[in-house]
C-alpha positions in Angstrom: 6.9 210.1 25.0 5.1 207.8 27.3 2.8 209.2 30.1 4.1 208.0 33.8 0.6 207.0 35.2 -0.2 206.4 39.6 -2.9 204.0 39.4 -3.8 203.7 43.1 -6.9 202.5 45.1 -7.3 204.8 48.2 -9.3 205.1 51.6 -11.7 208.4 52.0 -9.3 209.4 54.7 -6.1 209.2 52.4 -4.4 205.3 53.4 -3.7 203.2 50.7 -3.0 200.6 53.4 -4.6 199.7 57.1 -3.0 200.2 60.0 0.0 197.4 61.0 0.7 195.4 57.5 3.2 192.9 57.4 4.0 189.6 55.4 1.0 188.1 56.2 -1.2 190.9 56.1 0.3 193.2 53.6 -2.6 195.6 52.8 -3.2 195.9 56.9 -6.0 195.7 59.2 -8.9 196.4 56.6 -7.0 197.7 53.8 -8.0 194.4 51.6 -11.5 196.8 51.1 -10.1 199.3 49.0 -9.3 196.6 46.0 -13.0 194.8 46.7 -14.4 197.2 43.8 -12.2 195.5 40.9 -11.8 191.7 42.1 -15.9 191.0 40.8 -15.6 192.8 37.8 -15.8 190.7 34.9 -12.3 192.5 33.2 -10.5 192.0 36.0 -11.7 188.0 36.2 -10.7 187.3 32.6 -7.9 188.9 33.3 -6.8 186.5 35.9 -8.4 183.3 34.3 -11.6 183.3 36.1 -15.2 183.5 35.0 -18.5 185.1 35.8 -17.7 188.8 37.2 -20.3 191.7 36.6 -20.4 194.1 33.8 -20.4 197.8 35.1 -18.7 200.8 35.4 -16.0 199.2 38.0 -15.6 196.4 35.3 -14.9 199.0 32.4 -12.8 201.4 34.5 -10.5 197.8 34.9 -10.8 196.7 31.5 -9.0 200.1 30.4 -6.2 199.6 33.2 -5.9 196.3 32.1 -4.8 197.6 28.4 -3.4 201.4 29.4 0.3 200.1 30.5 3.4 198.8 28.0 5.1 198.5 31.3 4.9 198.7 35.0 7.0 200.5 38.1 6.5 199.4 41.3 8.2 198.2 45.0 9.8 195.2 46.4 7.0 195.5 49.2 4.1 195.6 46.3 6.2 192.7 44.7 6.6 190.3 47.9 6.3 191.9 50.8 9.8 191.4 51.8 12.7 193.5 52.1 16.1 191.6 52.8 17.9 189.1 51.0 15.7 187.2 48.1 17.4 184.1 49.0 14.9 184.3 52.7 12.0 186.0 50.9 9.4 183.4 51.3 7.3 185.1 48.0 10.8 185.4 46.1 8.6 185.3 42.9 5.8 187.8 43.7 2.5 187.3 44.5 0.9 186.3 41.4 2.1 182.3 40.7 3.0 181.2 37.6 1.3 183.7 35.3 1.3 187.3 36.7 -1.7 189.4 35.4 0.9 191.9 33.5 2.0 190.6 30.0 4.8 192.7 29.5 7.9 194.3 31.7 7.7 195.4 34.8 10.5 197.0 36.9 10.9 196.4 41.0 12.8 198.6 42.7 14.8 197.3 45.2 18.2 197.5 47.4 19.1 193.9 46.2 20.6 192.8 42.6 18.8 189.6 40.7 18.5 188.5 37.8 15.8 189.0 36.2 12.5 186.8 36.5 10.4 185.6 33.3 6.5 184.5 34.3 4.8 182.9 31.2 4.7 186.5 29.4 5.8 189.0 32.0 9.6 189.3 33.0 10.8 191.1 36.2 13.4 193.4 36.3 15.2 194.6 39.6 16.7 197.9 40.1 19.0 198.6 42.5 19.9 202.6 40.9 17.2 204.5 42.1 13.6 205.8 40.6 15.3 207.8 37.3 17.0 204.2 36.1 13.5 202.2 36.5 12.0 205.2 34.7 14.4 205.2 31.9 14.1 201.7 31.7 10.2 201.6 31.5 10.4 204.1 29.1 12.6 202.5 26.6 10.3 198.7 27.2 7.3 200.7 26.9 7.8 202.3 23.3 4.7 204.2 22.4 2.6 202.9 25.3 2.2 204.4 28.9 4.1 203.7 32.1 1.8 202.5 35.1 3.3 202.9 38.8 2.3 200.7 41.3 2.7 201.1 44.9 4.0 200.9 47.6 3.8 204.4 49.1 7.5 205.1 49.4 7.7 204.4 45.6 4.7 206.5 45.0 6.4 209.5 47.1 10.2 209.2 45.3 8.2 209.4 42.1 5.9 212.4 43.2 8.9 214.7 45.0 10.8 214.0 41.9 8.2 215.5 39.8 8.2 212.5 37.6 4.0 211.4 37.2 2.2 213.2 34.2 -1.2 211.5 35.3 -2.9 210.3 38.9 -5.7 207.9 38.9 -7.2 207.7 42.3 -9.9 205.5 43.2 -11.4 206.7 46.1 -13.0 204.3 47.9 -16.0 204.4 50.9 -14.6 203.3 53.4 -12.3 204.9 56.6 -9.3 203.2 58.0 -8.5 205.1 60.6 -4.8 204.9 60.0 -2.3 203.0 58.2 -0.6 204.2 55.3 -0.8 207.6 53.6 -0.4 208.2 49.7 0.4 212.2 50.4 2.4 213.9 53.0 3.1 217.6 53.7 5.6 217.8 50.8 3.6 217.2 48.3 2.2 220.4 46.9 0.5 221.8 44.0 -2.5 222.1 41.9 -3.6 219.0 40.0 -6.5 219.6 37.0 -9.3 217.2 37.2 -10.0 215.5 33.9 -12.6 212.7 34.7 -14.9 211.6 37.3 -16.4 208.2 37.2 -19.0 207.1 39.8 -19.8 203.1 40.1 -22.4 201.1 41.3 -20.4 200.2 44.5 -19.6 203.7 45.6 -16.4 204.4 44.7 -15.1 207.2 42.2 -12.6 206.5 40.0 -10.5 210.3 39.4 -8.4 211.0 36.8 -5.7 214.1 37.2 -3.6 215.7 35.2 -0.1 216.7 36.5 1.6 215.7 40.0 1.9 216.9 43.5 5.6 218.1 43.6 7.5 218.9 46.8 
């Protein structure tokens, strides 16, 4: 069965987002920082099209979440940024053009029905029945690979109370926002086992845990 995986970049003081995102800011005031460590590595360049990038530990930390997933869970607000009808959203498609990064299914969760999208090799599907359906659904386009889960926090929390992730990846990055958003609240509790530790050149740690934080 596959492994449900949170693959998250996060702020030493716990935000996954700066303080006051919206549409045109969606990350918040600084929260662009905490994805800096991936976008010059060279995986995560000829992943996107691009050349040149540096070979390191970031870069070989984003070549293996590059290839972990068979398919992908995430939120409208991680998708566009929007949250009404699609027919006003002004990033209906998403925010990666033509050819999203993803190369194989990925399921939105969202409060309004669509059909689903097809970029070059990656096709959106939106869910409207909750985080158990998308799951199910992942599952079954996933076969024998993993399941990664995006954001946004929301998503992340549903799946966490529910006790639905087998593994967290956290990559704690140097920098303090000062606010924003959190990836944990007070109801998620429990012990999580530590199975790797990965320190880069730029000074983040990429942690690997086993089990989730359950309410």
């Amino acid at each position: 069965m596959p492994d449900l995986i949170l693959d998250i970049s996060v702020s030493l003081d716990g935000y996954v987002a700066g303080p006051n995102p919206d549409l045109d800011d969606p990350l918040g005031k600084g929260g662009e920082q905490l994805h800096e460590w991936i976008f010059g590595t060279r995986a995560w360049r000829e992943a996107h099209g691009l050349d040149g990038g540096e070979d390191s530990a970031d870069s070989a930390m984003a070549a293996e979440l590059i290839e972990q997933a068979s398919a992908t869970i995430m939120g409208r607000h991680m998708f566009s940024g929007g949250s009404g009808s699609w027919d006003t959203d002004p990033r209906a498609n998403g925010w990666w053009g033509d050819d999203p990064p993803f190369h194989h299914s990925v399921f939105v969760l969202t409060s309004h029905e669509r059909e689903p999208l097809e970029l070059s090799d990656t096709t959106f599907m939106f869910v409207t029945d909750g985080i158990e359906s998308a799951f199910e659904q992942a599952r079954a386009a996933a076969g024998d690979g993993d399941i990664r889960l995006g954001g946004g926090a929301d998503v992340v929390q549903q799946y966490l109370n529910a006790g639905l992730i087998d593994r967290l990846q956290l990559h704690l990055v140097p920098v303090l926002l000062g606010g924003g958003v959190r990836l944990f609240d007070e109801r998620n509790q429990g012990k999580l086992e530590l199975a790797r530790a990965v320190e880069s050149p730029t000074g983040v740690v990429h942690l690997t845990y086993q089990g989730a934080a359950t309410a």
